[in-house]
C-alpha positions as CSV (number, residue, x, y, z in Angstrom):
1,X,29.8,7.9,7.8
2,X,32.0,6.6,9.9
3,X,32.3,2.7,10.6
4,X,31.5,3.5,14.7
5,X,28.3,5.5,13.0
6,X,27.0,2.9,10.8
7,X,27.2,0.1,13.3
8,X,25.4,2.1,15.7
9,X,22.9,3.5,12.7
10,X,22.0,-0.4,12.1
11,X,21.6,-1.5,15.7
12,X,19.1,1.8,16.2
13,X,17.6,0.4,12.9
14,X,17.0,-3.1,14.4
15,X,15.4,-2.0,17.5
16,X,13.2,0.6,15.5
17,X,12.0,-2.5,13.6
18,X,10.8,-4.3,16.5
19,X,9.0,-1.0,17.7
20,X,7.5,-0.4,14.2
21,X,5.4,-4.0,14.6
22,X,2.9,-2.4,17.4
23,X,4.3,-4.9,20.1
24,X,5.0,-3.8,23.6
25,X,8.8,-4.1,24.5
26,X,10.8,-5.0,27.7
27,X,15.1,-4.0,27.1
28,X,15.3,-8.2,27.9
29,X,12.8,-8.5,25.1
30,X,14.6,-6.4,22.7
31,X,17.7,-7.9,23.8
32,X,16.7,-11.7,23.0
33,X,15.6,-10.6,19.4
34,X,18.3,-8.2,18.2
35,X,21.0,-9.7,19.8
36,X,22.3,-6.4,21.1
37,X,23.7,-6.1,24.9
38,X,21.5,-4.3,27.4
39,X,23.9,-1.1,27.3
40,X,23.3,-0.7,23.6
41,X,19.8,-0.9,24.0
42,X,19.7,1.1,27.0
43,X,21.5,4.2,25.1
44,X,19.0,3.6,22.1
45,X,16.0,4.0,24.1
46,X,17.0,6.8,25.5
47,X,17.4,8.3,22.4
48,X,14.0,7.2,21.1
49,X,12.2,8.1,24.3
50,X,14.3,11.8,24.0
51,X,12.5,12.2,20.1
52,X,9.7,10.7,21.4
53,X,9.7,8.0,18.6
54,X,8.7,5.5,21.6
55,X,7.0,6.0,24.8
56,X,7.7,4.7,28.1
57,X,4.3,3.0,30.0
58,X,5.4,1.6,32.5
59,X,6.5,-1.6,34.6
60,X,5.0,-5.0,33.9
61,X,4.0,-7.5,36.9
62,X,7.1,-8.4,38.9
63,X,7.5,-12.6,39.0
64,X,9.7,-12.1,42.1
65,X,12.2,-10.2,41.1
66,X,13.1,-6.4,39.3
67,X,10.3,-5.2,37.5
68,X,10.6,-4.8,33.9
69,X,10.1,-0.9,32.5
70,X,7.8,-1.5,29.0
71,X,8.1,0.5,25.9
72,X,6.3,0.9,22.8
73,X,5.8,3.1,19.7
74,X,4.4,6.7,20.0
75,X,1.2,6.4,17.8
76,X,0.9,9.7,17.2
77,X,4.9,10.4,16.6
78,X,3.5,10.6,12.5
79,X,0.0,10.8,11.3
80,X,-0.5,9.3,7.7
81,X,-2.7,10.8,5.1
82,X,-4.2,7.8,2.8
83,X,-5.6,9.4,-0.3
84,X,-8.0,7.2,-2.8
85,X,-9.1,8.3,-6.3
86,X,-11.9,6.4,-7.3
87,X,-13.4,6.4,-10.4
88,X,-17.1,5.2,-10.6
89,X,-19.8,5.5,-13.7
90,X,-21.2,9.1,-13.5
91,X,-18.7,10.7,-11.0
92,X,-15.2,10.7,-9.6
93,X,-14.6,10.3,-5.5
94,X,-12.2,11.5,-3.4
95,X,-11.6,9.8,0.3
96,X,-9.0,10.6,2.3
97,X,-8.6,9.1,5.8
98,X,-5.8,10.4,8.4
99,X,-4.7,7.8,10.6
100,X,-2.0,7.3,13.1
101,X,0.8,4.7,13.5
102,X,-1.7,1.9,14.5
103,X,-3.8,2.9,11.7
104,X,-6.4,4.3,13.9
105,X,-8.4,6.4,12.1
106,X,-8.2,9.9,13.2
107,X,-10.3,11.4,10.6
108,X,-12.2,9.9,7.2
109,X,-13.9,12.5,4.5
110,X,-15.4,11.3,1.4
111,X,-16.4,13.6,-1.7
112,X,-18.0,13.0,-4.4
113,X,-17.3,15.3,-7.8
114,X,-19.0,15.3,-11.2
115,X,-15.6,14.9,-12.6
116,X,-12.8,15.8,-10.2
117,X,-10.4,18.8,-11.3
118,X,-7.0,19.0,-9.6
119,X,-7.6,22.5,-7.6
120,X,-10.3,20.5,-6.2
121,X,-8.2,17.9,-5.3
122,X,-5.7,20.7,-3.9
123,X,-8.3,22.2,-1.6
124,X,-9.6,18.9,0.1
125,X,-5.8,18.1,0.8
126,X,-4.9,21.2,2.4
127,X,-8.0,21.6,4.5
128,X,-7.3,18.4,6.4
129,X,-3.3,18.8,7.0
130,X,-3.8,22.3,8.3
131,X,-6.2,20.5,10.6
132,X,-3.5,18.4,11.4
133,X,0.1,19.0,11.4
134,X,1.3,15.4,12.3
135,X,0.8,14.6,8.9
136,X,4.3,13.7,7.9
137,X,3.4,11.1,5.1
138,X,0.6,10.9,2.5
139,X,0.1,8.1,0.2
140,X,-2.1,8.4,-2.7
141,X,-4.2,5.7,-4.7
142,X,-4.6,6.2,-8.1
143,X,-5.9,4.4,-11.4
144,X,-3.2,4.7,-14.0
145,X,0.5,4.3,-14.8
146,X,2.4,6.0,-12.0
147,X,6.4,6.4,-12.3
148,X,8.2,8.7,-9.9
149,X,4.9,10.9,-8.8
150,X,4.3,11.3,-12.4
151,X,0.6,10.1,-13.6
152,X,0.8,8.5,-17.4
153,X,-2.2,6.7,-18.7
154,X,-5.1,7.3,-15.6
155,X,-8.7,6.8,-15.4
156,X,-8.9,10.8,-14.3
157,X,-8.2,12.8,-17.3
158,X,-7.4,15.9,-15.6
159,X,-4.6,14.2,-14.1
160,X,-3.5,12.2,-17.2
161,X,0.6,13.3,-17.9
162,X,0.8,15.1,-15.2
163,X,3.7,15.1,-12.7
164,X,1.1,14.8,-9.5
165,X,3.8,14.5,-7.2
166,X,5.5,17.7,-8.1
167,X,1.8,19.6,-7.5
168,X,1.0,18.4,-4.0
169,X,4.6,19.5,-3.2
170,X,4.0,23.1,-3.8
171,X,1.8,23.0,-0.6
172,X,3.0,20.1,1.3
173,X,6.6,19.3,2.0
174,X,6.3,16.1,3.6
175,X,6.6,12.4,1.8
176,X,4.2,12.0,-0.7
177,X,3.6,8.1,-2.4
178,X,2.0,7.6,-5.5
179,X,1.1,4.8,-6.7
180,X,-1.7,2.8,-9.4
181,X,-4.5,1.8,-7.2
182,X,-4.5,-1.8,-8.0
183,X,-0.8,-2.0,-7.3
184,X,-1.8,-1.0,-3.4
185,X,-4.6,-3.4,-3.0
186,X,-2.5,-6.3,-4.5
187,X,-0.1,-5.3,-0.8
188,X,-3.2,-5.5,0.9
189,X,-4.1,-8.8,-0.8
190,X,-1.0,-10.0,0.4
191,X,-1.1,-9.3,3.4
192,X,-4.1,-11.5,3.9
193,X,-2.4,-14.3,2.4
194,X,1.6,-14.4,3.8
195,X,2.5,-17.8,2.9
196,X,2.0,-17.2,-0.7
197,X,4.8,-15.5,-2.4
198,X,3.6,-15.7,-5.9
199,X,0.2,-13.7,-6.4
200,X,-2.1,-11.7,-8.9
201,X,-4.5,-8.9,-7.8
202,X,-7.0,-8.4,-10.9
203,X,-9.8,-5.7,-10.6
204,X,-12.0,-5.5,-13.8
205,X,-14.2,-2.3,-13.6
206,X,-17.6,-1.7,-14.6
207,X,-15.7,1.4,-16.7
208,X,-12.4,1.8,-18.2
209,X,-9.8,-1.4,-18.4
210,X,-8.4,-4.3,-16.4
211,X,-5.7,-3.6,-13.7
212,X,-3.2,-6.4,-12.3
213,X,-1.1,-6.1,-9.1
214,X,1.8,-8.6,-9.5
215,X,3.6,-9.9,-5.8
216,X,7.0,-11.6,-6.9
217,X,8.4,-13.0,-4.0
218,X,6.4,-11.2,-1.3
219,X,7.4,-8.1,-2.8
220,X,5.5,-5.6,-5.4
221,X,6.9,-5.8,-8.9
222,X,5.5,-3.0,-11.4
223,X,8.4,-3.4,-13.8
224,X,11.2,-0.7,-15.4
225,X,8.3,2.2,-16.2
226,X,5.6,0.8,-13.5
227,X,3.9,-0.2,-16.5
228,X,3.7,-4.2,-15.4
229,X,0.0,-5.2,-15.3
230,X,-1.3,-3.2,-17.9
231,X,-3.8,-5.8,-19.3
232,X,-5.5,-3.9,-21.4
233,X,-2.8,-3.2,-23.7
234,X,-2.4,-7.1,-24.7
235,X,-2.6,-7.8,-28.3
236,X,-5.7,-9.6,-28.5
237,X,-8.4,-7.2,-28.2
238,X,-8.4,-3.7,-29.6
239,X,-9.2,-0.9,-26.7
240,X,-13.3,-0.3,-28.5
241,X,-13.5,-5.2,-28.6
242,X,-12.9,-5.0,-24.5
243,X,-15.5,-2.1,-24.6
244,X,-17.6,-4.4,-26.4
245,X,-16.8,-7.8,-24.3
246,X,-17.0,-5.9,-21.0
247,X,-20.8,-5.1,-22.2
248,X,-21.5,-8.9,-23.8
249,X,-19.0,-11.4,-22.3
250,X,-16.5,-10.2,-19.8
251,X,-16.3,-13.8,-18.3
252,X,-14.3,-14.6,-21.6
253,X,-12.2,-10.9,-21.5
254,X,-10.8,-12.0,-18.1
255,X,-10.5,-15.5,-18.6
256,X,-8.1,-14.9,-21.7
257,X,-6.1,-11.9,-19.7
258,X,-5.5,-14.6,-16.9
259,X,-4.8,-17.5,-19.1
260,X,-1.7,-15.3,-20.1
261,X,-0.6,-14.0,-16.6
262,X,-0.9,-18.0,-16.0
263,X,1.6,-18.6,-18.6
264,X,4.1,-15.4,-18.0
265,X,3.9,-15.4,-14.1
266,X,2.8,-18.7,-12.9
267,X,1.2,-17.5,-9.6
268,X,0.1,-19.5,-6.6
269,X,-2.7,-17.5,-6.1
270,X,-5.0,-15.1,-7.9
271,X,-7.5,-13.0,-6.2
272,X,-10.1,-11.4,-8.3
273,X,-12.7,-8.2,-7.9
274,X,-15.0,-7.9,-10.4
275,X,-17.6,-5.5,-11.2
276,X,-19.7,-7.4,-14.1
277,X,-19.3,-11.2,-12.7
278,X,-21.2,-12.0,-10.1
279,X,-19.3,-15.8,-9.6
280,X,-15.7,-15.9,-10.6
281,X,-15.8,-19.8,-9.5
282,X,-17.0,-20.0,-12.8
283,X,-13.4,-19.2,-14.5
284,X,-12.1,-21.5,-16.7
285,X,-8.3,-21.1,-17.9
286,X,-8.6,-23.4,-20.9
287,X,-4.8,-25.0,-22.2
288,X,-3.2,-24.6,-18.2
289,X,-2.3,-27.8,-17.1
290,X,-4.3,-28.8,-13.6
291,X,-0.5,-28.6,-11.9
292,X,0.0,-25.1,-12.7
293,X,-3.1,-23.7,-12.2
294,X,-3.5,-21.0,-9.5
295,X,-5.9,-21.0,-7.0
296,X,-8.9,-18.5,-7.5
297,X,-9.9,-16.5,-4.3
298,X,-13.5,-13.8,-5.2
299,X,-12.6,-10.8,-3.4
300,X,-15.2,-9.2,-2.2
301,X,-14.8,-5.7,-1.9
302,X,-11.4,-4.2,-3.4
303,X,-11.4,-0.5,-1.0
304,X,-10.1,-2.3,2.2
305,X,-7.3,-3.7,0.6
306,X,-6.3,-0.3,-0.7
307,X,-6.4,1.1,2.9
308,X,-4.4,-1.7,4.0
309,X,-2.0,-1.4,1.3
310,X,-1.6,2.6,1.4
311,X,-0.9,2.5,5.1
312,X,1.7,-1.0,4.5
313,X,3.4,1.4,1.8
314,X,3.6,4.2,4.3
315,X,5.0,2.3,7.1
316,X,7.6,1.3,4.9
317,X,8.6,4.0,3.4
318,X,9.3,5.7,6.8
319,X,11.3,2.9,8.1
320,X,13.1,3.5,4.3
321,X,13.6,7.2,5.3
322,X,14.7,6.6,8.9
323,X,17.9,4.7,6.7
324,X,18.2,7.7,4.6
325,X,18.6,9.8,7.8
């Protein structure tokens, strides 16, 4: 690419930024915040308005003078699929929710399964994107190890070593995320808390092990095999003693985990969903000094931060492919 081609790539990048944060946009706007000149942003606008990327809606109230044309994303330019496996005692779920740009929901099915199988999985997925063919991104939640689409240690056996991104391709041909579930909610967390740039998701299920979302400055870090946060596979307890301390004491299983995240991360802020303790106000991290101990925030329902993070991911990632264009 040329060096003409890759200053005008950038300054169509800056203005799709500004579009991409739901705001309505004047070119005097536009202009103030990018620093381009109005004939820059005059030619990009018409080339968003010509893919319809952006929508024209009109002319704002005139203070005397020219009116003002306003612009703002087209909503329905993409739909998103967000897709959350979710394991629970005696059955699996499945809930998929198709939104648009703004994240308004445009449809939301939930299924339950007495132990989800992946044709199963297949069938729910392409029953709602042949329903819709805006669907240009879909972002799946899943609990285990995911690297590069590829499912290692997971909650759902049938999906266990399984390269799950590679599958949903032979039907869909779109962008596909896939990512551990906790992971995603820890963006969501994150979102709810943008000061803090040091922060600890931990979700410890009524079934199965501990998961930890790690934000290292304001950005996801899941490490060189996204195997960061795998609590469960600390030395202290065996897999069959967390069994037993989930059952007995789970206030001392999770107060150990986080006394070591305390001492390897240091985060400002650790936000907690917890199936077996009612009051995590109760948590004691024995041996941290009072300076260095994180505040504790009780989350009370992990789901919407999953939402929130799957459709965070997807936004990004088509801003990321908009650069790879």
């Amino acid at each position: 690419m040329s060096k003409v081609n890759d200053l005008k790539f950038m300054n169509i990048q800056k203005i799709r930024k500004c579009f991409y944060q739901k705001k309505i946009w004047t070119k005097a706007e536009l202009a103030s915040v990018t620093q381009l000149s109005l004939a820059s942003i005059t030619n990009i606008l018409q080339e968003l308005l010509k893919s319809q990327e952006i929508l024209f809606i009109g002319e704002n109230d005139s203070t005397g003078g020219r009116k003002s044309k306003q612009y703002v994303l087209n909503k329905d330019y993409c739909h998103l699929l967000k897709v959350i496996l979710k394991k629970q005692k005696d059955h699996d779920e499945v809930i998929c929710i198709d939104v648009d740009l703004f994240n308004h929901i445009i449809l939301k099915k939930h299924v339950s399964f007495l132990c989800l199988r992946q044709d199963e999985l297949k069938n729910i997925l392409i029953e709602i994107i042949q329903n819709d063919h805006f669907i240009t991104m879909m972002s799946l939640s899943v609990p285990g190890v995911c690297h590069d689409g590829i499912v290692d240690v997971c909650d759902f056996k049938a999906f266990e070593n399984m390269d799950l991104k590679a599958y949903i391709q032979t039907f869909y041909s779109h962008q596909i995320i896939i990512e551990n579930d906790v992971n995603i909610a820890s963006i969501g967390f994150s979102a709810l808390y943008p000061n803090y740039q040091h922060m600890v998701l931990v979700y410890q299920p009524l079934v199965e092990y501990i998961g930890c979302g790690m934000i290292i400055n304001g950005t996801l870090y899941d490490g060189f095999t996204h195997f960061a946060g795998e609590l469960r596979y600390l030395p202290f307890y065996t897999l069959q003693q967390q069994d037993q301390l989930l059952k007995t004491n789970p206030m001392e299983l999770l107060e150990k985990q986080l006394t070591t995240l305390c001492c390897v991360m240091n985060p400002e802020i650790i936000g907690i969903f917890s199936d077996v303790i009612d009051d995590v106000s109760d948590i004691h991290l024995s041996g941290i000094p009072a300076t260095h101990q994180p505040q504790i925030v009780d989350v009370e329902d992990l789901y919407p931060l999953i939402e929130s993070g799957l459709y965070r991911m997807s936004m990004q990632k088509i801003m990321e492919e908009k650069e790879d264009e």
